[in-house]
C-alpha positions as CSV (number, residue, x, y, z in Angstrom):
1,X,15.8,10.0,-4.8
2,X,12.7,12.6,-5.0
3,X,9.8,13.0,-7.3
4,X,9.6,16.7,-9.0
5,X,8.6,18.6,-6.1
6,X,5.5,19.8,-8.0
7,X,3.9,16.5,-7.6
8,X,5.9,16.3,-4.1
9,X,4.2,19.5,-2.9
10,X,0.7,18.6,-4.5
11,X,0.9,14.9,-2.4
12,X,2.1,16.6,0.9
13,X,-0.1,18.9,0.5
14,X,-3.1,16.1,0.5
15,X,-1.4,14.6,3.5
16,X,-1.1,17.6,5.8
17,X,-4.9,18.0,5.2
18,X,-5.3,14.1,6.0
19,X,-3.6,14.9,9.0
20,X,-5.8,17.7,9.8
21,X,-8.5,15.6,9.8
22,X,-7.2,13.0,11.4
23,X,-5.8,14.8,14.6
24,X,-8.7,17.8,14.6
25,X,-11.6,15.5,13.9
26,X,-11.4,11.8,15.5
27,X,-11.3,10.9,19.4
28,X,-7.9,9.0,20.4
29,X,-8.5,5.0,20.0
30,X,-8.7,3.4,23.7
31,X,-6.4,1.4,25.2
32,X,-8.7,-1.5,25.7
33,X,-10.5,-1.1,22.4
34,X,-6.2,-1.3,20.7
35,X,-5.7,-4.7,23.2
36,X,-8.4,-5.9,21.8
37,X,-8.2,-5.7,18.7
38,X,-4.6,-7.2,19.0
39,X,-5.7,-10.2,21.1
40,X,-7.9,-11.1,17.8
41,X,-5.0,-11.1,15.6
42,X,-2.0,-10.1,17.5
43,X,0.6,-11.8,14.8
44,X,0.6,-10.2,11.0
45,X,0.7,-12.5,8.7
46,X,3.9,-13.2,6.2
47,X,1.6,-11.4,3.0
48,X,0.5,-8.9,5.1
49,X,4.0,-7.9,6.5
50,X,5.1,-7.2,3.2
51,X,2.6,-4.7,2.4
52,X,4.3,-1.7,4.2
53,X,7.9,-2.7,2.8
54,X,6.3,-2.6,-0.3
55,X,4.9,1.2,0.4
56,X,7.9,2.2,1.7
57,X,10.5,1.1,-0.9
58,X,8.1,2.4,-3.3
59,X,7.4,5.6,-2.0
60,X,11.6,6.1,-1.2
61,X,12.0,5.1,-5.1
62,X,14.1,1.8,-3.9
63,X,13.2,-0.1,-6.6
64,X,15.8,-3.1,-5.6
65,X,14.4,-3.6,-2.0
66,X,10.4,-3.0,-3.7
67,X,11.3,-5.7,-5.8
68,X,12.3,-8.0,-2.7
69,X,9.7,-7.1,-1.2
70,X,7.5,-8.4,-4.0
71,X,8.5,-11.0,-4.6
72,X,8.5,-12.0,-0.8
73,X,4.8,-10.8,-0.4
74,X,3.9,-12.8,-3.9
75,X,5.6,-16.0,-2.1
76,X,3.5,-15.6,1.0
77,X,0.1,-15.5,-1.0
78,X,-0.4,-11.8,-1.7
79,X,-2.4,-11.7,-4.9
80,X,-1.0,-9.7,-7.9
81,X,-4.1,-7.5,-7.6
82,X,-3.6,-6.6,-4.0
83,X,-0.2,-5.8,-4.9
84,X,-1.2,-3.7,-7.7
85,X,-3.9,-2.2,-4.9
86,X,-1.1,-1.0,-3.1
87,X,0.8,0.9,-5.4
88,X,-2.2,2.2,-6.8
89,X,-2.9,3.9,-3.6
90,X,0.7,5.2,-3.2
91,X,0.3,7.7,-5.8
92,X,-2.1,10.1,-2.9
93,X,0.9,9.9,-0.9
94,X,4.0,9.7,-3.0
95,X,2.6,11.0,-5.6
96,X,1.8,9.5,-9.5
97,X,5.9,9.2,-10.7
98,X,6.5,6.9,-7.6
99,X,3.3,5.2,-8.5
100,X,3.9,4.7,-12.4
101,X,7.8,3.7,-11.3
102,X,6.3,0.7,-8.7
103,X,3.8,-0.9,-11.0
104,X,6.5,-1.3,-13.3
105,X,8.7,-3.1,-11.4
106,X,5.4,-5.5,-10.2
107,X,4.2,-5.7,-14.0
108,X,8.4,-7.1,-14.6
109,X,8.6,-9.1,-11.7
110,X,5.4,-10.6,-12.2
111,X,6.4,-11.5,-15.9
112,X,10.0,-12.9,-14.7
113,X,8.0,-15.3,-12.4
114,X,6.3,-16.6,-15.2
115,X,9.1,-17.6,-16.5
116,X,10.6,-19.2,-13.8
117,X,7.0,-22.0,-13.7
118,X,5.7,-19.3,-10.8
119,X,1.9,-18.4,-11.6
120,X,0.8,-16.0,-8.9
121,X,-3.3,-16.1,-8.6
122,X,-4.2,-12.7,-10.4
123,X,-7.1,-12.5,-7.1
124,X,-10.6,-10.8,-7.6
125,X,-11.2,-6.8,-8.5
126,X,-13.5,-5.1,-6.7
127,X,-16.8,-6.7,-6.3
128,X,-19.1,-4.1,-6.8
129,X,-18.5,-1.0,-9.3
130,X,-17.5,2.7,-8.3
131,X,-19.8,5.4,-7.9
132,X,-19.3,7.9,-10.1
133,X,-19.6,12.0,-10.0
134,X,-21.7,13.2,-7.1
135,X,-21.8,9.7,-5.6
136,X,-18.6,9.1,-5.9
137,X,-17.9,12.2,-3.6
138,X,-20.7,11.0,-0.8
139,X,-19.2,7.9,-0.6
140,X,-16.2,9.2,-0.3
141,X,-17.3,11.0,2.4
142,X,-19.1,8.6,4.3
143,X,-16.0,6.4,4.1
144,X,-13.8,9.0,5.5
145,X,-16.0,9.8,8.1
146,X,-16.1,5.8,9.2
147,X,-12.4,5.8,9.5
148,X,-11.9,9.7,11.1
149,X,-14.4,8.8,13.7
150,X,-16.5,11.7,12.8
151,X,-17.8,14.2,10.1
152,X,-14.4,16.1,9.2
153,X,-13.4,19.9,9.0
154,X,-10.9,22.1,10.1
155,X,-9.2,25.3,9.2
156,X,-7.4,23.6,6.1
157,X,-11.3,22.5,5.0
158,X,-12.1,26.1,5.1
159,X,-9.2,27.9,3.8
160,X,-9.2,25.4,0.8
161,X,-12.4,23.2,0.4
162,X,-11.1,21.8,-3.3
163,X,-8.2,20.0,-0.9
164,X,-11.2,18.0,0.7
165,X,-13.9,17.4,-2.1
166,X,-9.6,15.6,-4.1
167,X,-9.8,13.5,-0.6
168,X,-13.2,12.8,-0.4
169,X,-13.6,11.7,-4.4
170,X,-10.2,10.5,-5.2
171,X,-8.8,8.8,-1.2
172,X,-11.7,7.6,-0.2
173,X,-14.3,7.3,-2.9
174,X,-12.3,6.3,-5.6
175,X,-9.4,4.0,-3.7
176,X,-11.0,3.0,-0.6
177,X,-14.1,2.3,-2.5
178,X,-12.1,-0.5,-4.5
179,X,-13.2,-3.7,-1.8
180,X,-10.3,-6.1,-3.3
181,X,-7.8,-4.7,-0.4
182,X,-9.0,-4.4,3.3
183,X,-9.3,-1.0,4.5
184,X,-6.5,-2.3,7.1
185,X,-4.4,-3.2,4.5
186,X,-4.7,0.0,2.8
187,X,-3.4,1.6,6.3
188,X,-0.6,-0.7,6.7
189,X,0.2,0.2,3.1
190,X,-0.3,3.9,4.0
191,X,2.2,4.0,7.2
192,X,4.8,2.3,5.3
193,X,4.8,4.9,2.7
194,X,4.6,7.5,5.2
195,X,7.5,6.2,7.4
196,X,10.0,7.1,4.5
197,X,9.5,11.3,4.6
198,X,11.0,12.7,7.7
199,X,8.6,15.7,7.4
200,X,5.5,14.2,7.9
201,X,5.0,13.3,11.7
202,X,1.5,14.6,12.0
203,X,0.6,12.5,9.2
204,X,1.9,9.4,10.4
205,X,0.7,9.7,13.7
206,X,-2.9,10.8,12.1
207,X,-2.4,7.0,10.3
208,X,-1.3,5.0,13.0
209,X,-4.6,6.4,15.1
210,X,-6.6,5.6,11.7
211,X,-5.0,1.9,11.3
212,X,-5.9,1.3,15.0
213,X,-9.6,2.5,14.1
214,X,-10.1,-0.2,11.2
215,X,-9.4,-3.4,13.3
216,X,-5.1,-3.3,13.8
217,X,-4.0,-3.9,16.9
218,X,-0.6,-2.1,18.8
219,X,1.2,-5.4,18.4
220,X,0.3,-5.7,14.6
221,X,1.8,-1.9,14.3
222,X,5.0,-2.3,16.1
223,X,5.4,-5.9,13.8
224,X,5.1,-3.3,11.3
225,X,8.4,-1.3,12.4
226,X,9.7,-4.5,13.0
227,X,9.5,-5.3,8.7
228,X,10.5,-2.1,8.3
229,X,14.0,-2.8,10.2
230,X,14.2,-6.6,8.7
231,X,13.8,-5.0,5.3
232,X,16.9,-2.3,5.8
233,X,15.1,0.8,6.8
234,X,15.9,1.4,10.3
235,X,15.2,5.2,10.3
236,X,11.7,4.3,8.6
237,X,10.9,2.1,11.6
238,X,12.0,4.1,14.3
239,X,9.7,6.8,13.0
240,X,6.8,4.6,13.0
241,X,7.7,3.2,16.5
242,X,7.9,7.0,17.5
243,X,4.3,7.7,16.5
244,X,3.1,4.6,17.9
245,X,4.6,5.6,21.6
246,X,3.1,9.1,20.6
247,X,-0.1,8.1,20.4
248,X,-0.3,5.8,22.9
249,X,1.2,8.5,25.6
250,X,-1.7,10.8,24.4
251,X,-4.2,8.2,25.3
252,X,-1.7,8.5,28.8
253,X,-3.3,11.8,29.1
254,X,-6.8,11.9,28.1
């Protein structure tokens, strides 16, 4: 199932320019820097492993296997606030219908729970309030500059500076801003919905470079695919084990 492509387009669109970004404007994570960061925390966590699944059966529109996935994350601890984090933040990528759609089925699940004796812990909102206007844009930008490595621009920036000022306010001001959900949660949330759309290789490889930046570890990311396959999206894994090799073969050659 698709959204309109409208919205489709529009979302893409914000992608492509992430990936822009993200390949144009940040150095390549190093090997040692990625082993690590994996030796810290080489083993994702059961709450944390359902973060992508959620993503991706949310951003595919597989609202049977998002409910699963859930409910599984909900059993392992995941507050109802991170999950509501997540889906949130699916709308850059998958756009607003898929968003609406997976909130939904969290705001029913949650509810059916309830009713079973199962109280999930609602978990904190952000601790400190959003920026608004002006400020909301330059900390936007500082944020995305933080996890591109660098202050950001390339030919997309300059053909179409709008796409960039939507990034800087909406991504990373208004989204990233919100502290209730790591910013590595966030990524694994973000590959996982990205692992779902065949056309959107540069993006996914720009995010697996950008999850390795905030703290994951290699290990943590191929666990990932590994969630993906348990979960019943083999073709969704094997992309994300594809841009992990990818970018680890580029470090190879630098």
């Amino acid at each position: 199932m698709r959204t309109s492509d409208a919205p489709r387009n529009l979302m893409l669109f914000c992608a492509l320019a992430a990936a822009t970004w993200g390949a144009r404007a940040a150095p390549a994570v190093s090997a040692s820097a990625a082993t690590s960061s994996a030796k810290a925390e080489s083993t994702l966590p059961a709450k944390r492993r359902a973060i992508p699944v959620m993503g991706a059966a949310a951003a595919s529109g597989d609202q049977a296997r998002l409910r699963t996935a859930i409910e599984q994350g909900l059993d392992a601890g995941l507050s109802v606030n991170e999950a509501k984090e997540v889906l949130v933040q699916l709308y850059a990528y998958a756009g607003f219908p898929r968003s609406l759609n997976a909130l939904g089925e969290l705001m029913k699940e949650v509810d059916e729970r309830k009713q079973r004796g199962l109280h999930d812990p609602a978990g904190p909102s952000p601790a400190s309030p959003i920026p608004q206007g002006e400020a909301l844009r330059r900390v936007g930008r500082k944020n995305q500059t933080r996890i591109s490595g660098r202050p950001v621009d390339g030919p997309v920036f300059q053909f179409a500076p709008v796409i960039n000022e939507y990034l800087q306010a909406h991504l990373f001001g208004a989204i990233f801003e919100r502290d209730n959900l790591s910013w590595q949660d966030r990524e694994l949330a973000t590959v996982g919905i990205l692992s779902t759309m065949p056309d959107v290789t540069p993006q996914l490889r720009s995010h697996i470079a950008a999850s390795l930046r905030v703290g994951l570890g290699v290990d943590q990311l191929r666990q990932l695919a590994g969630s993906l396959e348990e979960a019943g999206m083999p073709e969704a894994a094997q992309r994300v084990g594809a841009a992990i090799d990818w970018h680890l073969e580029q470090e190879g050659d630098a």
